[in-house]
N, C-alpha and C positions, 0 to 999 in steps of 0.2 A: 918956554913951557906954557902950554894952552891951559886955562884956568875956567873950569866948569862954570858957568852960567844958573843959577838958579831961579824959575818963577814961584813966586811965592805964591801965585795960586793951586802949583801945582801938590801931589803928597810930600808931607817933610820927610825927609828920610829918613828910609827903613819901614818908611809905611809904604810903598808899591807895592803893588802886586806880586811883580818880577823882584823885588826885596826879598819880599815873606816867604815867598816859595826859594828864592836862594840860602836864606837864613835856617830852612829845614834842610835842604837837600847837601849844602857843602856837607855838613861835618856828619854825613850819612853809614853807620856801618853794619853790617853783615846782621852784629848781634842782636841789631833792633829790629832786624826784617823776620817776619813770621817767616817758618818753614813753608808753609804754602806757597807762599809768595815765592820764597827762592825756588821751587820744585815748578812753579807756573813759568818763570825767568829760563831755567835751565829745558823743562818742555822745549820752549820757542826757543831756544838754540839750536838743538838737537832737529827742531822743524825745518828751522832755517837751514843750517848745512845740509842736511837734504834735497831741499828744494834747489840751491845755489847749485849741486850736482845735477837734479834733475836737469835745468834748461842749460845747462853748460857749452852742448852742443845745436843750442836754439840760433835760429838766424836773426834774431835781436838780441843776441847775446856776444854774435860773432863779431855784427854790426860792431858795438861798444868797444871787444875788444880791438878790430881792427881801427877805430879811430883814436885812443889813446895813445896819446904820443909824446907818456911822461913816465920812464920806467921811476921805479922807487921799490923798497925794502918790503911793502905788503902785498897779501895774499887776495887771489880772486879765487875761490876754492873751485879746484878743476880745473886749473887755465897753468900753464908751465910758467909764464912768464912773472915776474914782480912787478908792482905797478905803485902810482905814489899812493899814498892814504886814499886823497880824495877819490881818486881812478876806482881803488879797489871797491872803497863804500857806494860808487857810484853803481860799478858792476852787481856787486851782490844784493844790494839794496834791488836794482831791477831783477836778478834771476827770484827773489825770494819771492816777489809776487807776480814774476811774469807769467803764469801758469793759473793763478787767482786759488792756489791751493792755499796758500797762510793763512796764516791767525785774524781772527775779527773779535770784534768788542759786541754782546749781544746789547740792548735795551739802548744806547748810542752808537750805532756801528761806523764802523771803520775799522782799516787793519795798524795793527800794532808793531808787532818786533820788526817789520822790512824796516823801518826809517829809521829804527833803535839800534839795532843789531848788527848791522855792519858797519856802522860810524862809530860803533863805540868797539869792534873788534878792529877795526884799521886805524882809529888814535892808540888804542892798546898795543897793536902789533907794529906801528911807527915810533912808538916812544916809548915803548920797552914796561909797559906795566905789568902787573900781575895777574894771575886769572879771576882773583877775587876781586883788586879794582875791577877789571871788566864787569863781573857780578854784578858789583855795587851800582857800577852804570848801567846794567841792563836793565835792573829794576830800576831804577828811578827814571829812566825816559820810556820804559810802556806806563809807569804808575803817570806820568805828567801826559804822554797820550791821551790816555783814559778821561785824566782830569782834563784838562784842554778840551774835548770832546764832549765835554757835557754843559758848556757853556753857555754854545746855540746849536743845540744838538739838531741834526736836522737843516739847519738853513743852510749853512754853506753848501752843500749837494744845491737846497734849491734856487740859489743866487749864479749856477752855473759853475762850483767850482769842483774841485776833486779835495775833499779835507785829510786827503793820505798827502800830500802835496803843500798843503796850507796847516795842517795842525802837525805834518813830520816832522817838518824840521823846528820844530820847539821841541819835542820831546828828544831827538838826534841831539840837539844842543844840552839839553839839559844830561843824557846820558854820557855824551863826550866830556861835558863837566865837570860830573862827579869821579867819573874815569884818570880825567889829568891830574885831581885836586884842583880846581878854580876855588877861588874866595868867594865870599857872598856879594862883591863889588864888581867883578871878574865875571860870574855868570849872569849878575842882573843885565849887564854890559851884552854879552851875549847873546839874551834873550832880545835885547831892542834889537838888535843887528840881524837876528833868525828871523824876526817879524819883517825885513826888507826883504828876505831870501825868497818868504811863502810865493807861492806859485802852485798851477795844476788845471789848467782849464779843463773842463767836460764834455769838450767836442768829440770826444774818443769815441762817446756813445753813439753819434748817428752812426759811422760804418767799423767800428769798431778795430781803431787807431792804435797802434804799438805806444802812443804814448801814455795810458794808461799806467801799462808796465814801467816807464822812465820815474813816475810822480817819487816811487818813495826812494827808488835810487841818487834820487837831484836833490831830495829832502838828505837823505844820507849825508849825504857831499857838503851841502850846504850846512847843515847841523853841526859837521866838526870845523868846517871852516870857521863858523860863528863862535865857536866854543876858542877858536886859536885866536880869535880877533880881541875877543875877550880878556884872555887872558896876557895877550899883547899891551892890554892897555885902552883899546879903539872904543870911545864912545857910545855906548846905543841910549838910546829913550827907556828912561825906567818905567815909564807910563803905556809902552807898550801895548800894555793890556786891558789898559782902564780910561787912557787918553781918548782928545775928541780925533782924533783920526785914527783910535787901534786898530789891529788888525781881525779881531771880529767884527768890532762894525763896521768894517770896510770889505772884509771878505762876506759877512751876512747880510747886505742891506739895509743893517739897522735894525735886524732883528733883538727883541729885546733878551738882553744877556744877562745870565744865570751864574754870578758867579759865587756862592757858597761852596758848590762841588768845589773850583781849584785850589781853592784855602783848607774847608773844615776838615778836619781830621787828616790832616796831611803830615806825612811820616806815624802814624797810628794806624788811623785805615789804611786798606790797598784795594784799589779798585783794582789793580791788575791780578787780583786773581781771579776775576770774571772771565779772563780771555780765555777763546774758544779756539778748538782747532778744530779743523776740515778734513772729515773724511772723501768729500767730492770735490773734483779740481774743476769748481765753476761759483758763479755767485750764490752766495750762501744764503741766500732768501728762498732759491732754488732747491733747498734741500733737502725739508720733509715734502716737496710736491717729487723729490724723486723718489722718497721714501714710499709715498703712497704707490708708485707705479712698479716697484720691487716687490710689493704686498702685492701686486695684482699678479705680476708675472708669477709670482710662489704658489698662488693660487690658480694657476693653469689658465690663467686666462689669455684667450686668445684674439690678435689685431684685428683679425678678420671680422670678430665679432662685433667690433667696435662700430658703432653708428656717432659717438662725440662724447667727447668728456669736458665739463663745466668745471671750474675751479673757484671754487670763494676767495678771493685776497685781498691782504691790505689796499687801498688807495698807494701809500707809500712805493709799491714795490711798480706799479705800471708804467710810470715812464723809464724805467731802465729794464725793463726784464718782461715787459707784454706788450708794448708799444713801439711800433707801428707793429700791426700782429701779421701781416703777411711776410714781413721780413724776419717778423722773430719766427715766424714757422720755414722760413727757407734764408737762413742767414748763408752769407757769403763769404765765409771763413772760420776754421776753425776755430779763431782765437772767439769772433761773436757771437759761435753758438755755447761760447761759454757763457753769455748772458739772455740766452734766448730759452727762458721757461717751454715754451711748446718741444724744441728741440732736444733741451736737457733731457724732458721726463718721455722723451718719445725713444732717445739712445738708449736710456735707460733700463728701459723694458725692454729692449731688444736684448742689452748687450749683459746687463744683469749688474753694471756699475758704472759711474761715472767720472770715470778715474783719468788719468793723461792719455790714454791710451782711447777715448770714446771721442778728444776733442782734437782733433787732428782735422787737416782741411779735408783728407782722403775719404775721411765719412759723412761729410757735410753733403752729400748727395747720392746718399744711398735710398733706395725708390720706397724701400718699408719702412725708413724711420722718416723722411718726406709724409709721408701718405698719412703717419698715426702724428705726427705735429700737423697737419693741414684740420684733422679732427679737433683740435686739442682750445681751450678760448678761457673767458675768464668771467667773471662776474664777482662787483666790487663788492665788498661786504661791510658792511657801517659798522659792526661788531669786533669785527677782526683786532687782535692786540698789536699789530705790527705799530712801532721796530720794539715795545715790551719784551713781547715773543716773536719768535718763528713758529709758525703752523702750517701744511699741508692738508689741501683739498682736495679731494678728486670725484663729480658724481659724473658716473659712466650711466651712459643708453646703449643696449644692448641690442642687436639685430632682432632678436624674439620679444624685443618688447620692456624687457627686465629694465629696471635702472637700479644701481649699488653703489653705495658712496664707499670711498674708502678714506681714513683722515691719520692723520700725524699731528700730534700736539703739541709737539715743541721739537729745536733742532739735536740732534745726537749731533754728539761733539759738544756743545754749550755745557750753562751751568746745569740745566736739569739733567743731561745725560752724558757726564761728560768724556772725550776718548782717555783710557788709562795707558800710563807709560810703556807696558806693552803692546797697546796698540799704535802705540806713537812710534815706537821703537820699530814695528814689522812696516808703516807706512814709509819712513827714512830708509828702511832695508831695500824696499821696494823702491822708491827715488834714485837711491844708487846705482840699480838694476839697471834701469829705464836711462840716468846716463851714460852708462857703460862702461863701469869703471870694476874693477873684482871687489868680491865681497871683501876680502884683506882689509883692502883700502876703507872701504864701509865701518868696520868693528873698528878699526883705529882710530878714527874721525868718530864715530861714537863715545868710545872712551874719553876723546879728548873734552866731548861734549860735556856728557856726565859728571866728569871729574874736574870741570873748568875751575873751580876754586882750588885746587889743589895746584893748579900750572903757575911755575915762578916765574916765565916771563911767558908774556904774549907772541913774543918774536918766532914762536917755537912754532907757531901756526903755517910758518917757510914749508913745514915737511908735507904739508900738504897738496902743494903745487904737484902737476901731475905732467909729463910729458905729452900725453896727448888731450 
């Protein structure tokens, strides 16, 4: 029997980090979580099964399932076949954000339920939990996202990495935890072991790479793996998070870390009810600048007349979404004119949304939405609140002379405006359209969504494997 080693410089125990936060999260239940909280939880289910239909029939989806060559008892929603836990969480974790419609975190962004929500639906649906554990784990791996995220908010992006990728599989782990019952020994365990998993490089951005889409899928995967390792018994660094080698100072540079957020108020507060959801399937910085250009087209304004349009933006938002600007005015795929600002708001006003249907390769070289992104530029603004807020700019020059600004103040969808369950509900309507599957099928997998604390077992999620 291996006999744990203790440095006495290190915290005594029960004082880590990875302690404190296991010592909230084990003994976590229903009755203590604000209704908000479980209504923002149960949202980003209901987003997720959606979108996991949406790209079902995507060719980085087919990819996935074609190299899987582990059947098992869980569901990849949309796909006939069963797959093992990790397979499925790997799958759905990528369709959820392959399409960049999911949920983000406004004021630290990053997206949330892809790296929560299928790792804690494919530990549930392999070992036979209940809908309400599920619950209990879904909120507590977006609320540890959240927290985790606000650490070094910002640097891991700028140290080159992807923190859907590096901060997933903490919160995956921590929601697969609460999910199986892990002890407070068992998940601190887990969390050292998630921290070797982090991964996500940011190369995706120069030509805009399918592994993007992979980050919270392998975060998935990895999350419950960490959580079985844990629970196994296997060793992790309880210092994880505070040590001289953690994984924020290793994933940020050395940025200096903030850590009040992942402790204070934890099980009290929820930062996860910030989480926002996306009416447009592209990056979400992009969104009141499409706003603006849906005010122009409503206002009869026409391309022709356009001489160029200026846009004020954060510094933040430049090197992923206006830089290098001839390619983000003529990207070369579908999938990168989903982070291509000039392109977004030039479809947009054409097409009158920005939806799955705008970001397809088939339009990425259409001559009139080319011609009004070739106009289209930026200019940095020292004021700007980004990532506080999201705002949209647009000052237009006019053929006759004129110039009109038009502006967006904040993101719809977010906290200031946020989408209501009916609109969430008509966008998952529309997701299932777009996969191709009958409405039938839709209303049932909604219901299941809605009513998830009511399901006695998870297993039950089999009826939704689909023939084709």
């Amino acid at each position: 029997m291996s006999v744990r080693k203790v440095d006495m410089s290190l915290p005594v125990a029960g004082h880590a980090l990875a302690e404190k936060i296991a010592a909230v999260l084990t003994p976590l239940q229903l009755d203590n979580i604000p209704e908000k909280a479980i209504t923002v939880a149960i949202n980003d289910l209901l987003d997720m099964a959606g979108l996991c239909i949406a790209a079902r029939r995507s060719d980085y989806i087919t990819a996935l399932i074609n190299t899987d060559d582990q059947q098992g008892n869980c569901t990849a929603l949309g796909h006939a076949a069963g797959f093992s836990a990790s397979g499925a969480a790997l799958i759905n974790g990528t369709a959820t954000h392959g399409e960049d419609f999911d949920d983000t975190l406004e004021g630290a962004p990053i997206r949330v339920g892809a790296m929560v929500l299928p790792a804690v639906l494919a530990a549930a649906e392999r070992h036979h939990r209940s809908g309400e554990d599920a619950l209990r784990g879904i909120v507590a791996g977006l609320e540890m996202v959240c927290r985790f995220n606000h650490v070094v908010p910002g640097a891991i992006h700028k140290a080159g990495f992807h923190p859907v990728g590096v901060i997933g599989v903490l919160g995956a782990t921590a929601g697969v935890g609460v999910t199986l019952g892990l002890n407070q020994q068992q998940l601190t365990d887990a969390f050292g072991i998630a921290g070797s998993f982090a991964s996500g490089l940011g190369e995706f951005l120069s030509e805009g790479a399918w592994t993007k889409r992979l980050h919270p899928g392998w975060a998935a995967q990895s999350g419950y793996k960490a959580a079985l390792l844990g629970q196994a018994g296997y060793n992790g660094p309880r210092t994880i998070f505070e040590g001289p080698r953690n994984l924020f100072r290793v994933f940020s540079r050395d940025a200096p870390a903030n850590y009040p957020p992942l402790i204070d108020g934890l099980g009290e507060q929820w930062m996860m009810e910030r989480i926002a959801f996306k009416p447009y399937a592209c990056g979400t910085m992009i969104h009141p600048f499409i706003d603006c250009m849906l005010q122009m087209r409503q206002q009869g304004i026409h391309a022709e007349d356009i001489i160029s349009v200026e846009c004020d933006t954060g510094e933040g938002l430049v090197d992923r979404l206006w830089e290098p600007l001839a390619s983000k005015q003529r990207p070369t795929s579908g999938y990168a004119a989903k982070f291509s600002m000039p392109f977004a708001m030039a479809i947009s006003f054409f097409e009158g949304d920005a939806g799955l249907e705008q970001f397809t390769d088939d339009k990425i070289d259409l001559p009139q939405v080319l011609a009004l992104a070739a106009k289209i530029r930026y200019r940095i603004d020292p004021h700007n609140e980004y990532p506080r807020n999201y705002s949209g700019h647009a000052r237009v020059t006019f053929t006759d002379g004129r110039v009109h600004e038009w502006r967006q103040p904040h993101f719809r969808g977010g906290v200031k405006e946020p989408l209501t369950r009916d609109a969430l509900i008509e966008k998952f309507r529309r997701n299932i359209a777009y996969g191709g599957l009958p409405s039938g099928y839709g209303e049932d997998l909604l219901q299941y969504c809605l009513n998830i604390a009511r399901v006695e077992d998870v297993a039950s999620l089999a009826r939704f494997r689909t023939p084709t």
